[in-house]
DRENPA-3360 file (N, C-alpha, C; in nm, 2 decimals, always signed):
BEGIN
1 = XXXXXXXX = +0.08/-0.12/+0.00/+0.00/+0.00/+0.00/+0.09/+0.13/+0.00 ~ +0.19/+0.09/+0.04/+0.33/+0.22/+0.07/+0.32/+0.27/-0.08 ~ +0.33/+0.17/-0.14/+0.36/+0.17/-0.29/+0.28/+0.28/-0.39 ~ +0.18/+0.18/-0.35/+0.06/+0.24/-0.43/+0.01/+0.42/-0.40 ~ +0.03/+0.43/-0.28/+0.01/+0.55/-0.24/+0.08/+0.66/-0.29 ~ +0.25/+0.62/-0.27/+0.34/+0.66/-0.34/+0.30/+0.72/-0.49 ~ +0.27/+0.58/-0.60/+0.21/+0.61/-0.71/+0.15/+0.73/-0.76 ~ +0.07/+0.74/-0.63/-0.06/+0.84/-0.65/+0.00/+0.98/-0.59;
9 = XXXXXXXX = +0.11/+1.00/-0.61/+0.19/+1.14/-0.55/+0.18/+1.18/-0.40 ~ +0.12/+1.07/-0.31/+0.19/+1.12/-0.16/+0.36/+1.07/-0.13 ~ +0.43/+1.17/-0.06/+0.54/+1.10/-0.06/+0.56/+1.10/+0.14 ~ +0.50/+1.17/+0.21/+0.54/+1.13/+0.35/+0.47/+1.04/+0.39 ~ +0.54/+0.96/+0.48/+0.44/+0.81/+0.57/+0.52/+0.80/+0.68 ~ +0.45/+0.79/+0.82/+0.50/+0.80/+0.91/+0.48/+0.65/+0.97 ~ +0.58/+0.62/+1.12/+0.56/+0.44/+1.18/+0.57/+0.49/+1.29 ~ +0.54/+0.46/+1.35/+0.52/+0.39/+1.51/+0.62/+0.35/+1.64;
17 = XXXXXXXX = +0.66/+0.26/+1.52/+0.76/+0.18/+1.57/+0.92/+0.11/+1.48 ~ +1.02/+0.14/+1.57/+1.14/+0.17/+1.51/+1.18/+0.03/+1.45 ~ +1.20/-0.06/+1.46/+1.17/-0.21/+1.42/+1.10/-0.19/+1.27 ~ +0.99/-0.18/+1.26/+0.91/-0.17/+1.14/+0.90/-0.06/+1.07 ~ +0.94/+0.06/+1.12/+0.99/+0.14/+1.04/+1.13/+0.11/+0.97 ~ +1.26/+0.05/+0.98/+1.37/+0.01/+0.97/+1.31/-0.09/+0.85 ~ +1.23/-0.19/+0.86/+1.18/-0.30/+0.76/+1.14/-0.25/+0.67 ~ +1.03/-0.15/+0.68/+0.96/-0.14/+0.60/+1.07/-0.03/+0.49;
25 = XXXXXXXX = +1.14/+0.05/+0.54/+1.21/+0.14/+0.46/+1.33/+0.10/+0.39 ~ +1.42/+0.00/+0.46/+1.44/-0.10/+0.41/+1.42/-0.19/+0.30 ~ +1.32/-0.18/+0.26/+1.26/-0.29/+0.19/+1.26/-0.30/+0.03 ~ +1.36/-0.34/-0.03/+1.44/-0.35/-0.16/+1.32/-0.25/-0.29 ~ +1.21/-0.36/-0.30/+1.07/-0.29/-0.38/+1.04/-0.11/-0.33 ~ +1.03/-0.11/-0.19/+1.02/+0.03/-0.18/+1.10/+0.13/-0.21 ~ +1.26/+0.11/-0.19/+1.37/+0.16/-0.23/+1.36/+0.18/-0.35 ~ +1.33/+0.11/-0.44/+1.34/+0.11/-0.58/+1.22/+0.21/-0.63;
33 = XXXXXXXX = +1.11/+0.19/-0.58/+0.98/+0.24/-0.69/+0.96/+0.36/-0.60 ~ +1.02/+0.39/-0.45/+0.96/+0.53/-0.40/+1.09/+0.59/-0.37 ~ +1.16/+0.67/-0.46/+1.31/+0.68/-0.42/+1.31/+0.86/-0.35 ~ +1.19/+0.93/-0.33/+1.15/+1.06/-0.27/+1.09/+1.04/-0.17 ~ +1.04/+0.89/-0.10/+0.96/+0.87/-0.02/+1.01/+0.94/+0.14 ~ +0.92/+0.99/+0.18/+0.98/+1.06/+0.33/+0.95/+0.98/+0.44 ~ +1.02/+0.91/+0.56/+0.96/+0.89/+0.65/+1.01/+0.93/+0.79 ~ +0.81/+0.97/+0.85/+0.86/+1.03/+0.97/+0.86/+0.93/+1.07;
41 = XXXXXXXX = +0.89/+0.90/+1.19/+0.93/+0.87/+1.32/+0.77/+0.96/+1.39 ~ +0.70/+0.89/+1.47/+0.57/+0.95/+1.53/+0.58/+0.85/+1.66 ~ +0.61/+0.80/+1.71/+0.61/+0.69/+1.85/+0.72/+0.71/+1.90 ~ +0.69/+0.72/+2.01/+0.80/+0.71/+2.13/+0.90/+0.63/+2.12 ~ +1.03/+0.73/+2.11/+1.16/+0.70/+2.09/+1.27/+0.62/+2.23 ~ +1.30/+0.52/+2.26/+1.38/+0.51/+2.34/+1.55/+0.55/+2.27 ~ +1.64/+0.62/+2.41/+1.76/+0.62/+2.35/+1.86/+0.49/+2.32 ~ +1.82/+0.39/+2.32/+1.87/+0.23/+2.32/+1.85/+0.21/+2.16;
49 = XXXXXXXX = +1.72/+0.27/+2.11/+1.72/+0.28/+1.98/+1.72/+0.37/+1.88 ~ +1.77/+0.47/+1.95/+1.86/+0.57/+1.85/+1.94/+0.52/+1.75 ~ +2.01/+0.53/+1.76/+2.15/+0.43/+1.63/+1.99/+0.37/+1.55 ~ +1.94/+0.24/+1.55/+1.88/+0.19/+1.46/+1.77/+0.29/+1.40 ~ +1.70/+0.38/+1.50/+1.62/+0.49/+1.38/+1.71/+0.58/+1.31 ~ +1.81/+0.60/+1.31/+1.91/+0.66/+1.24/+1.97/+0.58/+1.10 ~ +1.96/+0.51/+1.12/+2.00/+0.38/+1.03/+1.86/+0.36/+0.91 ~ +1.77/+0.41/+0.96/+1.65/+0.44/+0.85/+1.69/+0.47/+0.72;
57 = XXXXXXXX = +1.67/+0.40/+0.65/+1.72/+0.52/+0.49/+1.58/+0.59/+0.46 ~ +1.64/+0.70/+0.42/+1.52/+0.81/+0.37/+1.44/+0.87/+0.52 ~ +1.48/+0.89/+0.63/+1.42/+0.93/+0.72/+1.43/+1.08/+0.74 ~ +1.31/+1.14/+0.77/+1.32/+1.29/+0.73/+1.29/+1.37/+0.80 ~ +1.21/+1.29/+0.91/+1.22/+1.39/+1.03/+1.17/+1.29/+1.16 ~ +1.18/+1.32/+1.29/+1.16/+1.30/+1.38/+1.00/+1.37/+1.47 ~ +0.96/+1.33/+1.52/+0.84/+1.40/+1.56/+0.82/+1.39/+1.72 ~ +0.91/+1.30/+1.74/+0.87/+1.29/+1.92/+1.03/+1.28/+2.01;
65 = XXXXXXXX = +1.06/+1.40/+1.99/+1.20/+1.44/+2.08/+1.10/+1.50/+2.24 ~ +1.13/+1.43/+2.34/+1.06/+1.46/+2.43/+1.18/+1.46/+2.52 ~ +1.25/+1.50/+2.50/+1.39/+1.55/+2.64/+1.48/+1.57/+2.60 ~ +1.57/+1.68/+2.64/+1.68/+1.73/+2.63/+1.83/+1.65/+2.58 ~ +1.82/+1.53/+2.68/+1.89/+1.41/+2.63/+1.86/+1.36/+2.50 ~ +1.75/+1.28/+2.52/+1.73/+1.27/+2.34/+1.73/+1.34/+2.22 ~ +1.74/+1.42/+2.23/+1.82/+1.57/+2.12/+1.94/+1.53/+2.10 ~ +2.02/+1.56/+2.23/+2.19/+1.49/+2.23/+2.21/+1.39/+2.15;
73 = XXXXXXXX = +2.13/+1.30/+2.19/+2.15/+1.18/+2.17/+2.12/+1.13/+1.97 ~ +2.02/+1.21/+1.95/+1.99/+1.20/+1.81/+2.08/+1.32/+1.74 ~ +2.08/+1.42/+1.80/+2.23/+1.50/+1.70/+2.33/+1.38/+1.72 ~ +2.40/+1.36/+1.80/+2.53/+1.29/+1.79/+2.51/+1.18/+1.70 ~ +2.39/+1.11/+1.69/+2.37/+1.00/+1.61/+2.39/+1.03/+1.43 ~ +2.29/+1.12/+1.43/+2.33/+1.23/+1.36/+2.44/+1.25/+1.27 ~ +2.50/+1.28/+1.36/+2.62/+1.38/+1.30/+2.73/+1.25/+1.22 ~ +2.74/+1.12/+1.35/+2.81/+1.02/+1.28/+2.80/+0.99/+1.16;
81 = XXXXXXXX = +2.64/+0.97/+1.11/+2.62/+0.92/+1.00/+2.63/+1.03/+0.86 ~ +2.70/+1.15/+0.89/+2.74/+1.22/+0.80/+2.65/+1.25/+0.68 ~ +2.49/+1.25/+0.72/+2.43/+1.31/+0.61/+2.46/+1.49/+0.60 ~ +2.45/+1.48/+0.45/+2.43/+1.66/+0.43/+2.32/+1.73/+0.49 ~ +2.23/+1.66/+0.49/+2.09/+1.78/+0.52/+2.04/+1.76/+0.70 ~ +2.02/+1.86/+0.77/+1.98/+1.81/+0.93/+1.84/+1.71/+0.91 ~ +1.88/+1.65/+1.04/+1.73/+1.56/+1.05/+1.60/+1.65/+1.11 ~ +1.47/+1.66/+1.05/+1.41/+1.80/+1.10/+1.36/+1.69/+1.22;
89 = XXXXXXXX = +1.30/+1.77/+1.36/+1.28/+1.71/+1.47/+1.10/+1.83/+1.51 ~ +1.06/+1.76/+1.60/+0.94/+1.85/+1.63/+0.97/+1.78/+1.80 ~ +0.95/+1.87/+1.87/+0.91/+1.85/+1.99/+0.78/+1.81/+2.12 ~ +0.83/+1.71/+2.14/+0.69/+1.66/+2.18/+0.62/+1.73/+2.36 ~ +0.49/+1.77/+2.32/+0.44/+1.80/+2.45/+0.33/+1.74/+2.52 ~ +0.37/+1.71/+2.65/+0.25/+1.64/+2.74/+0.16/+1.75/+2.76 ~ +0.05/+1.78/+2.71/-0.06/+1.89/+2.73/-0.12/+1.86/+2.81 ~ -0.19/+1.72/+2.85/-0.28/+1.66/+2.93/-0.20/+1.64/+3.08;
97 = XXXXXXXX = -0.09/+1.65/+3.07/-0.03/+1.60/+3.19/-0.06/+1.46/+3.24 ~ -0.10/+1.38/+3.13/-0.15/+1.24/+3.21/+0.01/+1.15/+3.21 ~ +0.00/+1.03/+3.30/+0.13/+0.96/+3.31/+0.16/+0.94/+3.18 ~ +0.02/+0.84/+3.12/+0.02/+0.73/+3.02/+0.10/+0.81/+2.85 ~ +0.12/+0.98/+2.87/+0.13/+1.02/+2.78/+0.27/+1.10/+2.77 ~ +0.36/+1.05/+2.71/+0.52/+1.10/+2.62/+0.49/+1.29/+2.61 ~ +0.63/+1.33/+2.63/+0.64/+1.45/+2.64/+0.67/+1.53/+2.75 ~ +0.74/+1.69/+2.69/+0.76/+1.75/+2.81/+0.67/+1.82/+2.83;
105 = XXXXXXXX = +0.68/+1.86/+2.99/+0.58/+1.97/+3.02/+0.58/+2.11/+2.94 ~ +0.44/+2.15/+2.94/+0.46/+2.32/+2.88/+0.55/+2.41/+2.90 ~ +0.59/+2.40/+3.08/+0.70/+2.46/+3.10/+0.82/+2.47/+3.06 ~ +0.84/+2.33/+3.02/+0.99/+2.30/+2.96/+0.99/+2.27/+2.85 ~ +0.93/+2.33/+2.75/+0.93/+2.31/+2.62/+1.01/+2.44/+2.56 ~ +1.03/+2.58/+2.62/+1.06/+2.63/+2.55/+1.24/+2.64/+2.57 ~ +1.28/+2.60/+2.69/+1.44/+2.54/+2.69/+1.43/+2.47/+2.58 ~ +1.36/+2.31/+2.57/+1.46/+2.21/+2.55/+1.43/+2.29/+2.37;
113 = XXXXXXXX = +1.36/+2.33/+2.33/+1.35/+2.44/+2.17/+1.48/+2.50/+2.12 ~ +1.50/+2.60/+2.28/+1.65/+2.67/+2.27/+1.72/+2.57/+2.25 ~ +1.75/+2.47/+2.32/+1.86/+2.35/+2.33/+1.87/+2.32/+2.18 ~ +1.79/+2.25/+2.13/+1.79/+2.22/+1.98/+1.83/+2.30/+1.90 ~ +1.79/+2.41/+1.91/+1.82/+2.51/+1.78/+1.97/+2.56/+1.82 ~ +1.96/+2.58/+1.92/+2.15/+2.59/+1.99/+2.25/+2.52/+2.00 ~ +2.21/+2.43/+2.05/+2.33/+2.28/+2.08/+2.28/+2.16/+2.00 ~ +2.19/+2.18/+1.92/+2.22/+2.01/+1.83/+2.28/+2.10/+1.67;
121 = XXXXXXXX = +2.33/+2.09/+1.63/+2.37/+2.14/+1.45/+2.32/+2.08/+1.39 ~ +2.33/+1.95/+1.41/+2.25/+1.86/+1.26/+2.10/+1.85/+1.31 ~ +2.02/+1.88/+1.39/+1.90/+1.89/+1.37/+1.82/+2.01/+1.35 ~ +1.71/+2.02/+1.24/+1.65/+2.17/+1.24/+1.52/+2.12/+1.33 ~ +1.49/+2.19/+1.41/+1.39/+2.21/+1.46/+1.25/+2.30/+1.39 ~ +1.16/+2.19/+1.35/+1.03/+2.27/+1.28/+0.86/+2.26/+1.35 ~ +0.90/+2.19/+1.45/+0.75/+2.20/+1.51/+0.71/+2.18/+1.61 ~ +0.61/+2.14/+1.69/+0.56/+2.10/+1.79/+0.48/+2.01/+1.83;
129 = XXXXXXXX = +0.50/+1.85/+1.88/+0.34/+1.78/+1.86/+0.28/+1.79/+2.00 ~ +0.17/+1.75/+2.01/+0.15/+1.65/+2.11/-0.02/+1.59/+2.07 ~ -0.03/+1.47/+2.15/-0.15/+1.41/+2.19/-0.28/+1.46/+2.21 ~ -0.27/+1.48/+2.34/-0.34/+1.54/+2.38/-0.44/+1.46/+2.47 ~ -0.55/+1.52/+2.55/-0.63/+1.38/+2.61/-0.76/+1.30/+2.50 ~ -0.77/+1.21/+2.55/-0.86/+1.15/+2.45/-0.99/+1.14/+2.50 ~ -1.08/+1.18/+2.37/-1.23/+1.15/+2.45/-1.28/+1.33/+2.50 ~ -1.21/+1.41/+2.48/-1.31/+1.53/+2.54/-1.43/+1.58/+2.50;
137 = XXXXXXXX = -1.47/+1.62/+2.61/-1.62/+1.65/+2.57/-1.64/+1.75/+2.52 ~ -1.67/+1.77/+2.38/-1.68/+1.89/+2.33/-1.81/+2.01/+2.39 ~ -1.90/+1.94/+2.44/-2.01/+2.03/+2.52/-1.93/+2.09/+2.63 ~ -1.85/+2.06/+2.65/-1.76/+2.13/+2.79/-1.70/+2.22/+2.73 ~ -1.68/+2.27/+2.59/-1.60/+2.35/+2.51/-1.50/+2.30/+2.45 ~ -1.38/+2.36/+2.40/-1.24/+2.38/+2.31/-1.19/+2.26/+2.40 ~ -1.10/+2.14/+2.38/-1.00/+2.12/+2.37/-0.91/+2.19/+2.43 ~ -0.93/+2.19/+2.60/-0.77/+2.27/+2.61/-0.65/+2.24/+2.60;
145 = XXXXXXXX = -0.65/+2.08/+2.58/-0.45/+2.07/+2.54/-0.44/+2.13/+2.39 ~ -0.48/+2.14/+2.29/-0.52/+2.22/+2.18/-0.48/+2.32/+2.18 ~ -0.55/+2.41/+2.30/-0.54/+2.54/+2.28/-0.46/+2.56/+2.37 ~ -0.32/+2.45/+2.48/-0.26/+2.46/+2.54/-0.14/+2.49/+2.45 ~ -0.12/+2.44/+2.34/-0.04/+2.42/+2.23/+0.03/+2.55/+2.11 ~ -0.17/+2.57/+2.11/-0.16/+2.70/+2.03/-0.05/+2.81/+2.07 ~ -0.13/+2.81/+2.25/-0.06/+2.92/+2.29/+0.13/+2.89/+2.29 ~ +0.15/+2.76/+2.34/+0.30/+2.74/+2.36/+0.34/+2.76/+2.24;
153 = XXXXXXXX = +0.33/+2.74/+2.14/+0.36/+2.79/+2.06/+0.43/+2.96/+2.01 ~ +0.36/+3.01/+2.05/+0.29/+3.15/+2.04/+0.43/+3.20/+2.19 ~ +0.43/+3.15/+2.28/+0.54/+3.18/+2.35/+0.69/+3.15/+2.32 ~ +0.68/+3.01/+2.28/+0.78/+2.99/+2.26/+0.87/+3.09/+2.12 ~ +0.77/+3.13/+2.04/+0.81/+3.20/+1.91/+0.86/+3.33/+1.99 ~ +0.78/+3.35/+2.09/+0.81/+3.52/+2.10/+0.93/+3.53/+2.19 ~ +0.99/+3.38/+2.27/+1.09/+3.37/+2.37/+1.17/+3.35/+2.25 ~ +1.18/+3.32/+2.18/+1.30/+3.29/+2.10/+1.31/+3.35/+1.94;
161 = XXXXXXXX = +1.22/+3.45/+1.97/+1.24/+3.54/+1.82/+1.22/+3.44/+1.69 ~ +1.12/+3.36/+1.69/+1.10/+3.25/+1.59/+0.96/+3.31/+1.50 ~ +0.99/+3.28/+1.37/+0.84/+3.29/+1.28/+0.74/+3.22/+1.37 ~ +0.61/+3.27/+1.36/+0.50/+3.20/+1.37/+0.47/+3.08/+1.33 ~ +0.43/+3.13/+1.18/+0.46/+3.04/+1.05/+0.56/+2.94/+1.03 ~ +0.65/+2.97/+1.09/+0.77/+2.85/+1.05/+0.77/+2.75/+1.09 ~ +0.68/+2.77/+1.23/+0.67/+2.66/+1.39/+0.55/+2.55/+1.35 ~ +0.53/+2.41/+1.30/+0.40/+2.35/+1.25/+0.36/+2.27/+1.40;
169 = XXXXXXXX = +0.22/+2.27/+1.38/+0.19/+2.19/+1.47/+0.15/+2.08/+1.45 ~ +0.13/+1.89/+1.52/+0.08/+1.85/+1.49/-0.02/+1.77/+1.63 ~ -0.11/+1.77/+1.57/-0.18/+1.69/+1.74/-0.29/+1.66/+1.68 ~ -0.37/+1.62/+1.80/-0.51/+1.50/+1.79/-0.49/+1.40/+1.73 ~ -0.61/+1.29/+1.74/-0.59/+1.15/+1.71/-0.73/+1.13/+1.58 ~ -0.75/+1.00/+1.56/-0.90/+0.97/+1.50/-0.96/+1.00/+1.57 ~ -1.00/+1.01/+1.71/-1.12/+1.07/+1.77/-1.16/+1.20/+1.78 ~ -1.08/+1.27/+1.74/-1.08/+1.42/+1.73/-1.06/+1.52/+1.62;
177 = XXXXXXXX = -0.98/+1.48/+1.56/-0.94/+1.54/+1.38/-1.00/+1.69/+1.41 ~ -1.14/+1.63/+1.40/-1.22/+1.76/+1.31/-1.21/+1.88/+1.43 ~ -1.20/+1.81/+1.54/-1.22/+1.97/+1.66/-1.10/+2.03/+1.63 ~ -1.00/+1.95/+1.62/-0.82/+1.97/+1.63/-0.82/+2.08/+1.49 ~ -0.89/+2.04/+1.42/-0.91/+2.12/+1.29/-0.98/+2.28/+1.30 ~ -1.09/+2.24/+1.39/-1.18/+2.38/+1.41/-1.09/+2.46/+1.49 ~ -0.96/+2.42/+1.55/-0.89/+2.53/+1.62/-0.79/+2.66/+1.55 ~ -0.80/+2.58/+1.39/-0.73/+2.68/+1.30/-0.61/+2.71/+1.26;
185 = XXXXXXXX = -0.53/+2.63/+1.33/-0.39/+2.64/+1.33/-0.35/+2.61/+1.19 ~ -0.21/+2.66/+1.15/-0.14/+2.69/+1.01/-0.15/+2.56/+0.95 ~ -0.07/+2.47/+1.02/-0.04/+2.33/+0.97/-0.05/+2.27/+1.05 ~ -0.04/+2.12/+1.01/-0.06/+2.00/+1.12/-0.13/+1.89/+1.05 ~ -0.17/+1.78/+1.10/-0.19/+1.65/+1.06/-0.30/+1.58/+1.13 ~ -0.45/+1.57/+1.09/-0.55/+1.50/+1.14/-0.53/+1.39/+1.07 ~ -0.60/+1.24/+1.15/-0.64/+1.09/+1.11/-0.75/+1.08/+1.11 ~ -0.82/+1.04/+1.01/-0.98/+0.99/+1.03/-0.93/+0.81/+0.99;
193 = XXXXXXXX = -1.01/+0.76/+1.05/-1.05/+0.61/+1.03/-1.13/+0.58/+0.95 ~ -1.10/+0.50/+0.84/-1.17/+0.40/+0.77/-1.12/+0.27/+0.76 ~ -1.25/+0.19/+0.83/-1.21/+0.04/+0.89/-1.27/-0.07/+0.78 ~ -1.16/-0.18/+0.71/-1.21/-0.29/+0.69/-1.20/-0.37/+0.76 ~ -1.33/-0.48/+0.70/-1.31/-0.59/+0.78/-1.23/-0.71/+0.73 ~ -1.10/-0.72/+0.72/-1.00/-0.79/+0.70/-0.91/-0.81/+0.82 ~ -0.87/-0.93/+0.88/-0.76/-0.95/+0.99/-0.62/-0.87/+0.95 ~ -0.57/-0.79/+1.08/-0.46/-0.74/+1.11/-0.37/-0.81/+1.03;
201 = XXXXXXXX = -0.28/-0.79/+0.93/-0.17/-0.86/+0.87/+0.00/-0.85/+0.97 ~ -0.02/-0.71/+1.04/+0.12/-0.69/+1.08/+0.11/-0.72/+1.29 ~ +0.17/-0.70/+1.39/+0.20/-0.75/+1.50/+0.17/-0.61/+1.52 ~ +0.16/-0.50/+1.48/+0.15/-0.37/+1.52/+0.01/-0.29/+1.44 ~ +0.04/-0.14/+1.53/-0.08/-0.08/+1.46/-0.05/+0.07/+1.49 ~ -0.11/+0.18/+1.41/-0.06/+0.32/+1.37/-0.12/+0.36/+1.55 ~ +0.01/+0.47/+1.55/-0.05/+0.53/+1.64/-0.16/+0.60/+1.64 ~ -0.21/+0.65/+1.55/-0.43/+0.68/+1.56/-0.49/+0.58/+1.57;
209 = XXXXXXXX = -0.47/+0.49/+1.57/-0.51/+0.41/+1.53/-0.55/+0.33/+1.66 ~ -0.46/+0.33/+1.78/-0.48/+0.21/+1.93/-0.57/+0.21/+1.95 ~ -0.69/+0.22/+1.91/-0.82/+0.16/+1.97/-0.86/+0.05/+1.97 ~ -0.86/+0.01/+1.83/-0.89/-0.13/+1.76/-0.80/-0.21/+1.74 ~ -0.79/-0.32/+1.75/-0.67/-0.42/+1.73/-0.75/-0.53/+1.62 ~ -0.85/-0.53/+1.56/-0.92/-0.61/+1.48/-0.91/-0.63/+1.34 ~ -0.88/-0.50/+1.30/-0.93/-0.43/+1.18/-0.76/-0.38/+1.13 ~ -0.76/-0.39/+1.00/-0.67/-0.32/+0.97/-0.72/-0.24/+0.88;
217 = XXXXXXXX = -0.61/-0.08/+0.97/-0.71/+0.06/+0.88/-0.69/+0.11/+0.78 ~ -0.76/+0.17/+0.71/-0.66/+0.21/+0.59/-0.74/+0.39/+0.63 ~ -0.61/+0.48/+0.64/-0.63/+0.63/+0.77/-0.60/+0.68/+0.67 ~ -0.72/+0.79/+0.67/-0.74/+0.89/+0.64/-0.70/+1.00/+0.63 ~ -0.58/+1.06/+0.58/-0.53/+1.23/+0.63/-0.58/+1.34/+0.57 ~ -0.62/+1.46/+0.65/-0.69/+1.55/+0.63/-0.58/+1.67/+0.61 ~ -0.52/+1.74/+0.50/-0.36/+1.81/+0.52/-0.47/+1.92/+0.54 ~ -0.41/+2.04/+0.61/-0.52/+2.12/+0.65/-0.42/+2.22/+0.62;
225 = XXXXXXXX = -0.44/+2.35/+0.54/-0.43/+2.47/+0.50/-0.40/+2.61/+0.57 ~ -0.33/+2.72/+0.53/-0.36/+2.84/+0.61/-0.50/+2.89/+0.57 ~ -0.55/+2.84/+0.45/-0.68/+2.93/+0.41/-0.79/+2.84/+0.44 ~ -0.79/+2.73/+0.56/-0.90/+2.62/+0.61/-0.92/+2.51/+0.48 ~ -0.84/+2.49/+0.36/-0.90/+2.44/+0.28/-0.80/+2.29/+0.30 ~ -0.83/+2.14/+0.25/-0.74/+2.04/+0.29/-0.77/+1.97/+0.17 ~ -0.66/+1.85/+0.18/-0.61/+1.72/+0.08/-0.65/+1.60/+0.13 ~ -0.71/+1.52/+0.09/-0.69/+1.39/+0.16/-0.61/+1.28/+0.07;
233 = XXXXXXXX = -0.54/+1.24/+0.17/-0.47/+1.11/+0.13/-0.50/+0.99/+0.19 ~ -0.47/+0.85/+0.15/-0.48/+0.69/+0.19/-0.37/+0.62/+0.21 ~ -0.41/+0.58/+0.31/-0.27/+0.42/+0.33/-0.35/+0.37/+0.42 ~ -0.29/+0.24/+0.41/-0.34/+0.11/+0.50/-0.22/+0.07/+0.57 ~ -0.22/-0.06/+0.65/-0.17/-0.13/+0.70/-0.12/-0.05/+0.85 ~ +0.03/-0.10/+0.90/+0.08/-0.01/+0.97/+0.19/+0.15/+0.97 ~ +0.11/+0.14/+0.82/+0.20/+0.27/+0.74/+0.11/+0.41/+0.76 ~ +0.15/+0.49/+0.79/+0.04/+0.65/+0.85/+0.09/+0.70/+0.75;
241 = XXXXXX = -0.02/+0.77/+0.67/+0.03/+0.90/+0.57/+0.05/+1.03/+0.64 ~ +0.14/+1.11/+0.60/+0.15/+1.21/+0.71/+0.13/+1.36/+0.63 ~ +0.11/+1.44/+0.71/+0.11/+1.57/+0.61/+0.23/+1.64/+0.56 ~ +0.19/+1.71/+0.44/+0.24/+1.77/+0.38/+0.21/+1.89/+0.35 ~ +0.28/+2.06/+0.36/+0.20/+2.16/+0.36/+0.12/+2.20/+0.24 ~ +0.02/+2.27/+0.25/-0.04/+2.27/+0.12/-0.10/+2.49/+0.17;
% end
């Protein structure tokens, strides 16, 4: 499906998991027929397997740098492997403050920013994600890890003299897309779900996707615009299409 997608002019797809991202990029047919193909890193990174997501061919950005250390740790990786271009990184934020969820606090997101853009050289720093909690009640109003984001954003640009514009956001899951969408932000990346009924082929499953373990999805991305207007693209299996600006 990597393939076919490809065909059809999406070229970002993001994994999960460092193991099967490594396979699947890896993988002689893909090398050959997607030779522009981008892939991002979207699941929680341990530093034990740094070297091996580094070792990715074609890997293009990182999306979940959640500490100071792991910056270090992926510049220096980095740097060994002697590519010309920086690896871009986004920094990940716990909005919700829940245990269950990866990332730094609001507070400390606008250091470990400086840190990157300061002390790593081979990585460019371009965005911001996070999660966020799941299930909010929208009769309660907005999304505030959402709009916890917007604003960190919005600080962190003005503590560090950064475009607005330049800073992308990405957050919400399938359960949320469309609110995550009504918040208006420049850039970023919604999942909608479309479920067949066909058994799971792979041991894994996209990060939008942990709800269901039955179904294998084929996820929906919504590329969402400065002027509210969007693209949709397809993939299945445990491959995520990811956005691209439009």
């Amino acid at each position: 499906m990597v393939m076919e997608a490809y065909s059809h002019g999406q070229r970002s797809f993001g994994e999960n998991y460092v193991q099967e991202l490594l396979e699947k990029a890896s993988d002689s047919r893909i090398l050959s027929s997607c030779p522009d193909i981008k892939w991002h890193f979207i699941g929680h990174l341990q530093k034990s397997n740094v070297n091996k997501l580094i070792a990715v061919p074609n890997l293009f950005m990182l999306e979940t740098v959640d500490s100071v250390k792991l910056a270090d740790r992926v510049n220096s990786s980095w740097q060994k492997k002697g590519s010309s271009q920086k690896l871009k990184v986004m920094v990940q934020v716990n909005t919700s403050g829940e245990d269950s969820k990866h990332g730094l606090s609001p507070g400390d997101t606008t250091a470990a920013v400086e840190h990157v853009i300061t002390k790593c050289p081979s990585l460019e720093f371009v965005g911001l994600m996070t999660i966020g909690s799941i299930g909010h009640d929208l009769s309660k109003g907005p999304n505030p890890d959402f709009q916890v984001l917007l604003s960190l954003r919005q600080e962190v640009c003005e503590k560090l003299n950064l475009p607005v514009d330049k800073v992308e956001l990405s957050m919400g899951m399938s359960t949320d897309f469309q609110h995550a969408a009504d918040t208006n932000f420049p850039h970023g990346s919604m999942a909608a779900q479309i479920w067949n009924a066909f058994p799971l082929p792979f041991p894994s499953f996209p990060l939008c996707c942990w709800e269901l373990f039955s179904s294998c999805p084929v996820v929906l991305l919504l590329f969402f615009g400065q002027n509210g207007g969007f693209l949709p693209g397809l993939c299945s299996a445990t491959s995520l299409l990811l956005l691209s600006k439009v």
